[in-house]
Legacy VTK file of the C-alpha trace (Angstrom):
# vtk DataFile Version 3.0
C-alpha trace
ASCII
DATASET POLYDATA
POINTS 460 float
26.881 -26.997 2.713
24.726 -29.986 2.580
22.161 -30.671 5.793
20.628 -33.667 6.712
17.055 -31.877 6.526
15.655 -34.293 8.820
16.966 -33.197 11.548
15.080 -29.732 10.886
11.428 -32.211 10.498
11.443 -31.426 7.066
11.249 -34.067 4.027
14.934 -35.734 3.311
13.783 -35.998 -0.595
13.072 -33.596 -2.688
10.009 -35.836 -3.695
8.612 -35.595 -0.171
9.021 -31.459 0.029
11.195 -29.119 -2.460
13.368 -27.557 -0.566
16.515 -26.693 -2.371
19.688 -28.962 -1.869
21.076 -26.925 -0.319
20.606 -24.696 3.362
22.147 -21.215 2.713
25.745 -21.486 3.622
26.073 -19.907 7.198
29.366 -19.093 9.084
30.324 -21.367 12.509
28.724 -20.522 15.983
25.686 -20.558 13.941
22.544 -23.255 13.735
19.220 -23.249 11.678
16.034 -24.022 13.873
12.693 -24.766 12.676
10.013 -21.981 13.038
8.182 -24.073 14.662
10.469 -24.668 17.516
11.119 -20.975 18.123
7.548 -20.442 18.691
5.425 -20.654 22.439
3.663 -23.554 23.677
0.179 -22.797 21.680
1.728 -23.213 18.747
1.125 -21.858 14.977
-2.170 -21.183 13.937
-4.467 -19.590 11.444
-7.704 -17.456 12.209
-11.818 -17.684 11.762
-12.677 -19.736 8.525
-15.764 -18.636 7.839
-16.298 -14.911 9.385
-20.203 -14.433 8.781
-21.647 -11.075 7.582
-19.723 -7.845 8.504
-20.827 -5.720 11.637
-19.837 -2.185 12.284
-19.192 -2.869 16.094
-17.648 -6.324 15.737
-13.784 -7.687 16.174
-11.441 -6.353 13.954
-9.886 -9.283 11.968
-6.778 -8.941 9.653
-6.989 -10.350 6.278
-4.089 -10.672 3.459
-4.913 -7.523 2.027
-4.329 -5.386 5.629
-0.723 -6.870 5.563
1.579 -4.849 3.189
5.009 -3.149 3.697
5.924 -5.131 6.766
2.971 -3.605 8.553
-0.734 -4.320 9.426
-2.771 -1.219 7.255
-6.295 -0.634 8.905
-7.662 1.602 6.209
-10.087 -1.508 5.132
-10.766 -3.583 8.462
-13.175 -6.376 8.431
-15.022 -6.902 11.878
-17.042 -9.823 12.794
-19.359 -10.698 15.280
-17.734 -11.354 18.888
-19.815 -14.629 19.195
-18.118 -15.913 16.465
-14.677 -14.514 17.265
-14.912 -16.056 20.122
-14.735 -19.452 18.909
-11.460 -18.709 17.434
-9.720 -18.255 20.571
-6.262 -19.514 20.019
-5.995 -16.899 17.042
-6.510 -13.695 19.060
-3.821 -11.722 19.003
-2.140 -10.563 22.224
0.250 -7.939 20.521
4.079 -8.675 19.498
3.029 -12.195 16.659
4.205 -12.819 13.662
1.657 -12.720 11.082
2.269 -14.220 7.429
-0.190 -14.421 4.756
-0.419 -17.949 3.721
-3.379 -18.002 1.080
-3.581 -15.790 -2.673
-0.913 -12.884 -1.614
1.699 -15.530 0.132
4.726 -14.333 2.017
3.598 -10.965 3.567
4.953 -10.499 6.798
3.841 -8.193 10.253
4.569 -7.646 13.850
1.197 -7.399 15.480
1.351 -4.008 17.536
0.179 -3.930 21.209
-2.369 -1.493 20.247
-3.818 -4.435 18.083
-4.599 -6.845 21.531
-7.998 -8.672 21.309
-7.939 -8.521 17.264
-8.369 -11.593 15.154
-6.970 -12.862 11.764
-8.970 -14.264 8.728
-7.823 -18.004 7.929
-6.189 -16.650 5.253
-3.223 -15.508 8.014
-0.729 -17.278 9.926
-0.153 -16.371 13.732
3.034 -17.175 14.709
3.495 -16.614 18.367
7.465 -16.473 18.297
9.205 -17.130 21.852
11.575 -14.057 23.458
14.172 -15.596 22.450
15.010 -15.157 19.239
12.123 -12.790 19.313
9.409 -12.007 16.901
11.675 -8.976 14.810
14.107 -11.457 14.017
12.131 -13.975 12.963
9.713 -11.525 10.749
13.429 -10.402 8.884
13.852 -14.146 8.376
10.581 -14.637 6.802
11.489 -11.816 4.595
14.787 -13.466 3.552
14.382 -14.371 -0.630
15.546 -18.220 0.669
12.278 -18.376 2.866
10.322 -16.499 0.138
11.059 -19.026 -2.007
10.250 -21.953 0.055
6.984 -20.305 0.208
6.333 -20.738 -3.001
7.834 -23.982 -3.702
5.846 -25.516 -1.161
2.048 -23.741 -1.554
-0.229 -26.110 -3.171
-1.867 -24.546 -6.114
-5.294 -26.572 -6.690
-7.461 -23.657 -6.722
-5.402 -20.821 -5.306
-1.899 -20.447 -4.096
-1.951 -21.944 -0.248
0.975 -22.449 2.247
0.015 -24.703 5.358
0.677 -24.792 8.958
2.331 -28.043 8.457
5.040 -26.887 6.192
4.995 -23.015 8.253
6.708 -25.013 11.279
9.331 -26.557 9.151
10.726 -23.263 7.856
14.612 -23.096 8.280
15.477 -20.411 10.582
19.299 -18.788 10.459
20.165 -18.374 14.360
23.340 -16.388 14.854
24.747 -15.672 18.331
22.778 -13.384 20.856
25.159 -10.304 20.214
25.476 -10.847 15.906
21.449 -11.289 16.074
20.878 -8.133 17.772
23.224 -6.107 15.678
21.637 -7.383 12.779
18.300 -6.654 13.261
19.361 -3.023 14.537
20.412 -2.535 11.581
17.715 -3.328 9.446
15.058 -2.389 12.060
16.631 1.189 11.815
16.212 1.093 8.036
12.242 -0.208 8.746
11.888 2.329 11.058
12.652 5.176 9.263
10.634 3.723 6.525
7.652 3.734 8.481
8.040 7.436 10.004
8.518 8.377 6.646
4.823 6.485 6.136
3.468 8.307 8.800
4.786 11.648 7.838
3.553 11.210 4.697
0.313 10.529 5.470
0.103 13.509 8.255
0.726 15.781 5.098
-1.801 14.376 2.811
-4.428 14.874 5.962
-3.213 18.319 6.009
-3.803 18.814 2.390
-7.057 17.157 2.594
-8.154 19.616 5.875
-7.191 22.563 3.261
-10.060 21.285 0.520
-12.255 20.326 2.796
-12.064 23.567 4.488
-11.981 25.880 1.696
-14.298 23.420 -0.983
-16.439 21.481 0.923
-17.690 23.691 4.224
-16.635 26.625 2.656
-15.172 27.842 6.042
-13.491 31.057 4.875
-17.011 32.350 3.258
-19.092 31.534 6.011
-16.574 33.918 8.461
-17.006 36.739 6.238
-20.555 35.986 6.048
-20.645 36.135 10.396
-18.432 39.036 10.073
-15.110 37.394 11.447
-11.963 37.014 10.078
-11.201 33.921 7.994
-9.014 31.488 10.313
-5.175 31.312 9.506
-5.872 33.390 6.046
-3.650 36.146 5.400
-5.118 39.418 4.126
-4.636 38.369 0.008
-5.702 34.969 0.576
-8.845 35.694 2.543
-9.674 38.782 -0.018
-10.098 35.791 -2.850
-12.938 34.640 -1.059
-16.284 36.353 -1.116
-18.653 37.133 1.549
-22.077 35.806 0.446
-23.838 32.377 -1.360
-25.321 31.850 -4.378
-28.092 28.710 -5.727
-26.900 26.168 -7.838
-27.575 22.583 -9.169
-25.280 21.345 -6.078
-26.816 24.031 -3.661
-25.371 26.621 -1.924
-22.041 27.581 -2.998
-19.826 30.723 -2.778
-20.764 33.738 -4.918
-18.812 33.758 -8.635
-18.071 29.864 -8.779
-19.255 28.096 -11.215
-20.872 24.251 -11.270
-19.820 22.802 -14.194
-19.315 18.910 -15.741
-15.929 17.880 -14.742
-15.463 16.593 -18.237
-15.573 19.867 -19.674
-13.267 21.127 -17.045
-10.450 18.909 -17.767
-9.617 16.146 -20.483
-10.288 12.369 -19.465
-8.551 9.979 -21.602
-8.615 6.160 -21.674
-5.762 3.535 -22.268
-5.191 0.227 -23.700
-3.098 -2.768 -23.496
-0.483 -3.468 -26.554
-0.550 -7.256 -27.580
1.679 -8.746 -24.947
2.883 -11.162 -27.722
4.291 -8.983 -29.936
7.808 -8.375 -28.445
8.367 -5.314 -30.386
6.195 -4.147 -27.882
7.303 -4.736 -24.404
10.749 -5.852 -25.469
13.373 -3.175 -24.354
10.664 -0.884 -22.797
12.281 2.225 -21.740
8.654 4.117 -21.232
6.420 3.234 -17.839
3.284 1.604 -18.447
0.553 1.084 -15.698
-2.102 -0.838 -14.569
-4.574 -0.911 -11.517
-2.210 -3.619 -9.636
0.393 -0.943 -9.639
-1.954 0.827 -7.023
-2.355 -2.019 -5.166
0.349 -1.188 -2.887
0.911 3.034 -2.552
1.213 4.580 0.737
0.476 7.945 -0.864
-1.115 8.823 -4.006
2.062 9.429 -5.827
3.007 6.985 -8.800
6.671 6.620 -8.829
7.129 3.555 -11.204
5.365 0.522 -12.836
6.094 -2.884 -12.427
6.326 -3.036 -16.848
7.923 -1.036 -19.084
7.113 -0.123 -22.927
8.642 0.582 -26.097
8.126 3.419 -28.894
6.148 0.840 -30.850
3.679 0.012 -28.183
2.910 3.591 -26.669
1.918 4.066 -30.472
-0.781 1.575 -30.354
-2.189 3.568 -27.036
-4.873 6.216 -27.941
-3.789 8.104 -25.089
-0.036 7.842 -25.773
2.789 8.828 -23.143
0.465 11.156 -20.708
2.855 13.618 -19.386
3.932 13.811 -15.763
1.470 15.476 -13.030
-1.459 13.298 -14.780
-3.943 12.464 -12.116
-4.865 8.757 -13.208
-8.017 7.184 -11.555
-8.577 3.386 -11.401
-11.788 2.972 -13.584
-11.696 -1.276 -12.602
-10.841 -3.584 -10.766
-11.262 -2.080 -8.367
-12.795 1.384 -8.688
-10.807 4.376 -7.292
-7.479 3.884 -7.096
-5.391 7.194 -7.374
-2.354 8.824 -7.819
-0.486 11.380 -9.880
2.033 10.124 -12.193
5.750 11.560 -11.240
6.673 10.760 -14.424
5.198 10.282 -18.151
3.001 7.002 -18.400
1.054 5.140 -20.372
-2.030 3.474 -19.007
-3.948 0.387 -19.855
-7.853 0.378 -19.866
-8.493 0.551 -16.499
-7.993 3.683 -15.818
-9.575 7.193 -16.606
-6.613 9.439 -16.972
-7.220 13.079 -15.923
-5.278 16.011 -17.537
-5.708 18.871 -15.229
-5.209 22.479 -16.434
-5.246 25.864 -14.538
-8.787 25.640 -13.800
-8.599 22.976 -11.999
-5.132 21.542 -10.657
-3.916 17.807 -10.383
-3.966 18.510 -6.474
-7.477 20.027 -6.159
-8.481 17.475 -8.705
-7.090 14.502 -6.644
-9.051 15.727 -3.747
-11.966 16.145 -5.603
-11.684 12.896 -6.553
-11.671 11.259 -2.972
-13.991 13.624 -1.569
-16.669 12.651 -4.246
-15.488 9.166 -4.371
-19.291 7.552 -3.466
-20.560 9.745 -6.029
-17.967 8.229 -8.651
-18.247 4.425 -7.268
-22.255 5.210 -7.847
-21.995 6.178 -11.567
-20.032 2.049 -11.777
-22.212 -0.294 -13.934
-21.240 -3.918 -14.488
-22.464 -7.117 -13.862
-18.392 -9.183 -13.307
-16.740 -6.337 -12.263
-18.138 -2.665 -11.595
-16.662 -0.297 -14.094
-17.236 3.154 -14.459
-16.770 4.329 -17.982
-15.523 7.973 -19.027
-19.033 8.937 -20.327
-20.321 8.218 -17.074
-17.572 9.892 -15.550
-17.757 13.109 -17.469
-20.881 14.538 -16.340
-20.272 14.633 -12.846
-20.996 18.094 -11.676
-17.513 19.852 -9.848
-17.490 23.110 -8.036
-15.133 25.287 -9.419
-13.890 28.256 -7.672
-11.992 31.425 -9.686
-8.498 30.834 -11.110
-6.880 32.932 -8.611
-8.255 31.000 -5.619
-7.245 27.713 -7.274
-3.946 28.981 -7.433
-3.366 29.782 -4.125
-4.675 26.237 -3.442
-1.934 24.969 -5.476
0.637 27.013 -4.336
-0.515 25.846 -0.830
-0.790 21.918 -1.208
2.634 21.749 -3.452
4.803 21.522 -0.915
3.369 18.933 1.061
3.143 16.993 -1.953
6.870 17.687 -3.368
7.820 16.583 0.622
5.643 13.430 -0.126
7.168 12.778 -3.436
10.766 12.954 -1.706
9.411 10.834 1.002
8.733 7.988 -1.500
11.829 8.233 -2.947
14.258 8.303 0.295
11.719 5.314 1.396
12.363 3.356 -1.690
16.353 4.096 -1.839
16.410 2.515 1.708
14.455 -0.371 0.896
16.734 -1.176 -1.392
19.809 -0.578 0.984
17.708 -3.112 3.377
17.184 -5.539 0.598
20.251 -5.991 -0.353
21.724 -6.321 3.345
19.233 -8.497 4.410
21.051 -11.897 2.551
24.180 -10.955 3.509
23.682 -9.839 7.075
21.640 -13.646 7.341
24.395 -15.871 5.326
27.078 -14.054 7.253
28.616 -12.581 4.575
28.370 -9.265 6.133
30.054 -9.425 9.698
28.382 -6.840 12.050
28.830 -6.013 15.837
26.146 -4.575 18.233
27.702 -1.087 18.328
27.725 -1.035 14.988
25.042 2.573 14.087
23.285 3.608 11.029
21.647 7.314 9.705
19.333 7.155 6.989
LINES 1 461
460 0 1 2 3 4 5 6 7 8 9 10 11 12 13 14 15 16 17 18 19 20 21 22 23 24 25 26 27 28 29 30 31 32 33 34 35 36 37 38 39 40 41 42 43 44 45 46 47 48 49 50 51 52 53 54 55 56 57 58 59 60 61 62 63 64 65 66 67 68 69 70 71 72 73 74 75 76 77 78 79 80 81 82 83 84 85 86 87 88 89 90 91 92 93 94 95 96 97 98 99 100 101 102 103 104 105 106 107 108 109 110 111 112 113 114 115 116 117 118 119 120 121 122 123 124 125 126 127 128 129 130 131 132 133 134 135 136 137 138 139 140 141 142 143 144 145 146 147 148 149 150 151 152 153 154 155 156 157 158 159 160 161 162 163 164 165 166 167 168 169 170 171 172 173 174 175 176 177 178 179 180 181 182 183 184 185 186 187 188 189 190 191 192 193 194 195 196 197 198 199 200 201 202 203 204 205 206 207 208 209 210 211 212 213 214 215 216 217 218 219 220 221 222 223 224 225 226 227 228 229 230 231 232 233 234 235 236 237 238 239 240 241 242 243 244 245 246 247 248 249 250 251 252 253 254 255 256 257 258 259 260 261 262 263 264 265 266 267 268 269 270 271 272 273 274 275 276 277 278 279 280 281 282 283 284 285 286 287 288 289 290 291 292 293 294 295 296 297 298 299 300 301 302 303 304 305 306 307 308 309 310 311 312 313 314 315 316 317 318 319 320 321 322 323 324 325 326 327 328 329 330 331 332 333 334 335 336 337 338 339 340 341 342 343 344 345 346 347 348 349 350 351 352 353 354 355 356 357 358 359 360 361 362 363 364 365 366 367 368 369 370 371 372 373 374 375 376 377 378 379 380 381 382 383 384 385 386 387 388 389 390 391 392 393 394 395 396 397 398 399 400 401 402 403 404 405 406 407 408 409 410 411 412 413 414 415 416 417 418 419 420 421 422 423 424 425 426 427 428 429 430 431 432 433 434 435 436 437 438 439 440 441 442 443 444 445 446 447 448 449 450 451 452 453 454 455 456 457 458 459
């Protein structure tokens, strides 16, 4: 269906702006609206240009790289300095905008929670203050759409890094269905979000679980210092607590429990390197049936499991890796840009050189090993030399001292942490299956393809 696009604001030529030819076909009773007529009176708007020095007690601002998965991820928060927050008034979130990232990473979309009131954005984010009505969930399932993805790109200007402006924000086409089709549709794929994110959140309850248990048992050494007072070990049954004994002994790391050992962690399990076959040499890549990693993979986890790679690899190029196809339950550790990423491979993979791949054994297990890993994760980032790029190499690596307790006790570790990682694991994968269920709705629910009524109910 062709559209005068002028009556949207947008450029009539393709010259002027690149929008396709044509609007995505949409059924009657409809209309497209600019974004920037769905939005209240203040407008769209981006946040504080030039943030200053970080402060520990400052505003939290949200930059492109806290907005991933449809949600705002705190785990790296920038805050600023109030006085200079407070110059960026019109950008301070209220709870319930739209953000989109509009600089580097473009296209990421969030609901600002309520929880978030008084935050700020980097200038690197959109606000988009969307009115009631259509609401800000339907227009963040809009943004999402591949057709507004794609104006995106086609109209960021590219001079030094990918950029998307205000200007061309509030000329976005946005599909608006009736009252009682827009609801049902984003019921339905809320629901599917929804259960995405408590599947997020369970996730992340179990790896804090899993994490309690090493810190409890390898860090304070809780069970050893009850025997030590004479009480019973908390929530231990008899065999478990009898695999812990009663007293301390010296070592290079201090105190630890009597009959462990401190040892290099390189001689404790095998680190292995990666590479990168020629990526123009098709016989290579070509065809790949064998998953091949790199840092950028990371980028994006919710839980330290690797599922899949964004390339694949043939016969002919894992051949060229040192390090070959390391088998599944490898415990791979970002070694670059940036330091300490981690995850353990579901599956076999090959891995480029920025990683330090760690085979565990029954000394020390992929799961007490990934712990390990994060606990002692300032130690690691420490050992990092480089002048571009910190980089910490596997001879570094290697002698890093590790606190080893007997096999029996790493065991029951093992045996412990498994299933919250297997219910992890099957997390991911339930996650992933409905993201795909969403994606594929998602254009047909919006071109009206798929017809849908408000009672209309969905069980993931």
């Amino acid at each position: 269906m062709k559209e005068n696009l002028k009556g949207w604001g947008m450029a009539a030529s393709p010259e002027e702006l690149p929008l396709p030819d044509e609007l995505p076909a949409i059924p009657n009773g409809w209309r497209y609206e600019s974004l920037g007529d769905l939005v209240e009176d203040q407008g769209v708007c981006y946040g504080i240009v030039q943030p200053g020095s970080e402060t520990t007690d400052g505003v939290p601002i949200v930059r492109v790289n806290n907005i991933r998965n449809g949600r705002i991820d705190t785990s790296d928060m920038m805050k600023v300095e109030s006085g200079i927050e407070a110059k960026f008034q019109r950008s301070r979130l209220r709870g319930g905008e739209v953000l989109l990232t509009l600089v580097g990473t473009l296209g990421e979309v969030a609901i600002v929670p309520d929880g978030f009131r008084g935050w700020n954005v980097a200038r690197a984010v959109g606000v988009i203050p969307v009115r009631k009505d259509p609401g800000s969930l339907w227009v963040s399932i809009c943004l999402r759409s591949s057709f507004i993805q794609h104006c995106i790109r086609m109209w960021a200007t590219t001079t030094v890094q990918a950029t998307f402006n205000l200007r061309d924000l509030a000329k976005l086409p946005i599909p608006i269905p009736p009252k009682g089709t827009r609801e049902a549709i984003a019921h339905i794929l809320g629901t599917l979000d929804d259960k995405i994110e408590l599947n997020r959140r369970m996730n992340a309850t179990l790896e804090a679980m899993a994490r309690a248990l090493f810190q409890s048992w390898f860090v304070d050494f809780d069970p050893v210092r009850a025997k030590l007072d004479g009480r019973k070990p908390d929530g231990l049954d008899a065999a478990t607590a009898a695999l812990f004994p009663a007293h301390f002994q010296d070592s290079p790391l201090g105190h630890i429990p009597q009959g462990w050992t401190v040892e290099p962690v390189g001689e404790v399990v095998e680190c292995v390197g990666g590479g990168t076959p020629s990526t123009a040499e098709p016989k290579f890549w070509e065809d790949g049936t064998h998953h091949w990693t790199t840092p950028k993979d990371f980028s994006s986890l919710q839980a330290p499991i690797l599922l899949d790679t964004n390339r694949k690899i043939t016969d002919a190029g894992i051949a060229k890796i040192s390090s070959g196809l390391l088998p599944a339950g490898t415990l791979l550790l970002s070694s670059r840009a940036p330091v300490g990423y981690l995850a353990i491979a579901a599956m076999p993979v090959a891995i480029n050189q920025g990683f330090i791949a760690i085979k565990c054994n029954e000394r020390a297990s992929n799961f007490f090993m990934l712990n390990w890993c994060q606990t002692n994760m300032a130690e690691i980032e420490s050992r990092a030399t480089g002048t571009t790029f910190a980089e910490i190499s596997k001879q570094n690596f290697r002698p890093i001292l590790v606190e080893l307790p007997p096999k029996e006790l790493m065991a029951a570790f093992t045996e412990k942490v498994s299933p919250l990682y297997a219910q992890i694991t099957a997390n991911l994968h339930q996650s992933r299956t409905l993201a795909t269920i969403r994606d594929a709705l998602l254009p047909k629910l919006l071109s009206g393809k798929l017809s849908v009524q408000m009672e209309t109910t969905i069980t993931p």
